[in-house]
N, C-alpha and C positions, 0 to 999 in steps of 0.2 A: 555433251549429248546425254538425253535421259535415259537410266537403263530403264530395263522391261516392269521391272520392282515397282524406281522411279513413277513410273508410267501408270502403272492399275493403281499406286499409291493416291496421285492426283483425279484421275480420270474414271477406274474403277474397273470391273467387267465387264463393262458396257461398248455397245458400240457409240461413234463419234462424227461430226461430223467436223472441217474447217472452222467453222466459226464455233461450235463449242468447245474446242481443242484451245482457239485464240484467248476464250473466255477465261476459261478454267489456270492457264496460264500469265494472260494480264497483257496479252502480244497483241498487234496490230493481224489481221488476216492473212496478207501478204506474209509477214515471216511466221506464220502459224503452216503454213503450206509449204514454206521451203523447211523448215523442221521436219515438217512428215515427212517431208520428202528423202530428207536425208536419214530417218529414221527407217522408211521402204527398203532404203540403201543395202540397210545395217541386218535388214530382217527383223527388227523389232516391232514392227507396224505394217499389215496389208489391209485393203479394203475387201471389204464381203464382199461384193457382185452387187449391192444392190443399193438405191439413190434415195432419198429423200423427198417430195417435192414439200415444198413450203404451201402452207396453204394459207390464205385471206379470211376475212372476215365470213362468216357463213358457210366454208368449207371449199372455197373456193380457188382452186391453186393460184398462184401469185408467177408473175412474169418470172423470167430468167433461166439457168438450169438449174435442174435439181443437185442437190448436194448428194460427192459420192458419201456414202458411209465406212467409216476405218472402224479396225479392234486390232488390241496388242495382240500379237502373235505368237 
């Protein structure tokens, strides 16, 4: 598991979202989520309260949900 060092080492201060977490790591999204999830576990990783929407060409949001946002904790 990554520790919290680990973590801002790869990812930074920033907030993150699933798929830039996948990214950054080289992981499919699927195990980029159970990662987090187990790093939620560990308290090393919670989500801020607030979502993401993707947005389209022109500014215009794109189907599906929005992504939550994570920061190391």
């Amino acid at each position: 598991m990554l520790s919290r060092t680990e973590l801002r080492n790869s990812i930074g201060r920033r907030d993150f979202t699933v798929r830039d977490f996948a990214h950054e790591l080289g992981v499919t999204e699927g195990t980029a989520r159970a990662r987090i999830a187990r790093l939620q576990d560990a308290g090393v990783v919670e989500p801020t309260g607030e979502v993401l929407q993707h947005l389209g060409d022109g500014g215009r949001p794109l189907r599906g949900r929005p992504a939550t946002l994570y920061r190391v904790s």
